[in-house]
LOZA-518154 format. One line per field, with one value per residue (C-alpha): residue number from 1; x, y, z. Coordinates in Angstrom, 1 decimal. Layout:
pos = NUM, ...
x = X, ...
y = Y, ...
z = Z, ...
//
This chain:
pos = 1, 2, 3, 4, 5, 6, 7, 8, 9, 10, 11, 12, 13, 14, 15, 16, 17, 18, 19, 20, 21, 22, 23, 24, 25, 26, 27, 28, 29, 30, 31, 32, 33, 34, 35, 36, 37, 38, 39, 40, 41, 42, 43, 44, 45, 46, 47, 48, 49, 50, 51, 52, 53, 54, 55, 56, 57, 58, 59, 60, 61, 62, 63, 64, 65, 66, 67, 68, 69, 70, 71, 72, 73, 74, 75, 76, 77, 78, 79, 80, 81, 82, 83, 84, 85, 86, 87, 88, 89, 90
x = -61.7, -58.4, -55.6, -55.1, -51.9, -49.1, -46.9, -43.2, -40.2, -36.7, -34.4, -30.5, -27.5, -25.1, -21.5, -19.5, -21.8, -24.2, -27.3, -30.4, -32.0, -34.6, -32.6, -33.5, -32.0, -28.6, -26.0, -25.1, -22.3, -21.1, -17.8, -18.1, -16.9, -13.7, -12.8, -13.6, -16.1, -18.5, -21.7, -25.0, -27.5, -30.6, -29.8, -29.6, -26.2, -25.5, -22.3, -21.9, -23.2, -22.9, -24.7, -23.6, -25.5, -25.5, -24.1, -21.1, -18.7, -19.6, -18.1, -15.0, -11.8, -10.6, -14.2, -15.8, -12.4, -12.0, -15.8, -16.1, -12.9, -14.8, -17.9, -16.8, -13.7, -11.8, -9.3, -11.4, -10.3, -12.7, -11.8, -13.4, -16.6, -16.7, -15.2, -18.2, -20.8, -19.8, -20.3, -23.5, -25.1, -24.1
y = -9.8, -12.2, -10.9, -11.4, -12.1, -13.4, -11.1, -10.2, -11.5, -9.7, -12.2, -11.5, -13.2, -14.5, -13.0, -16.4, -19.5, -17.8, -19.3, -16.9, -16.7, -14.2, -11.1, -10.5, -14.4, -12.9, -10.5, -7.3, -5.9, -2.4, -0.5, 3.2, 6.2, 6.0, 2.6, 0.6, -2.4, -3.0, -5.1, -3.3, -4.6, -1.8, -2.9, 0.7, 2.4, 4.1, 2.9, -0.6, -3.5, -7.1, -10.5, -12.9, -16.1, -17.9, -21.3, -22.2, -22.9, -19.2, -18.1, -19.5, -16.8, -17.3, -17.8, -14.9, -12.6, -13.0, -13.1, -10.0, -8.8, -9.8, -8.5, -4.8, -4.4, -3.6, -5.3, -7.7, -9.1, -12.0, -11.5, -8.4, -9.5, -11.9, -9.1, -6.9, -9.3, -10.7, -6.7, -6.1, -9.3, -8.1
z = 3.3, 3.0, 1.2, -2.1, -2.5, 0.3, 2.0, 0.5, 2.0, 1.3, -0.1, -0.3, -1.7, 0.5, -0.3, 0.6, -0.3, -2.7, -1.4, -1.6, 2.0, 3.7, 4.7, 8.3, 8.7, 7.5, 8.9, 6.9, 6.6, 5.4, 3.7, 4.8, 3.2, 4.8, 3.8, 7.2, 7.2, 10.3, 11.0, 10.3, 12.9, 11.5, 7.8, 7.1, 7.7, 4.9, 2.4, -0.1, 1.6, 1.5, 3.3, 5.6, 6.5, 9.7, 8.2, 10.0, 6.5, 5.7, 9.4, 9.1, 8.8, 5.8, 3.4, 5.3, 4.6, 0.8, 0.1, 2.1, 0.2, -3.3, -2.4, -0.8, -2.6, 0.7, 3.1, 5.7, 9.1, 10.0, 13.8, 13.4, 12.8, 15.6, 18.6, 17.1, 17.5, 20.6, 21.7, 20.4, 22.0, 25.2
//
């Protein structure tokens, strides 16, 4: 019997460019409790997230750090983001 209606895709908001894009194509990041904001590869740590896409403009330093900033309401290095990855690829 085919399906009756197509499967649902997850769409988020990117926090610097504010294009809409399919969520597992976009990196999430999270404000804890105590303040500090990491990367969320399982999309399910728990605390206020925002969503990073891949596009190049919305990697460099200074975009990703004040629409981090806007979006989490917390102090964002942009470095950070980059040592973290860099770590979890390997």
């Amino acid at each position: 019997m085919p399906k009756r209606r197509p499967d649902h895709i997850p769409m988020r908001t990117c926090a610097i460019c504010r294009q809409v894009r399919a969520k597992r194509s976009m990196t999430r990041l999270v404000r804890s409790a105590d303040g500090t904001i990491a990367p969320d590869p399982t999309g399910k740590a728990p605390g206020r997230g925002t969503y990073v896409c891949d596009d190049p403009a919305c990697r460099e330093p200074h975009a990703l750090a004040a629409g981090v900033q806007r979006a989490l309401g917390a102090p964002f290095e942009a470095a950070l983001l980059a040592t973290e990855e860099k770590h979890a690829a390997t």
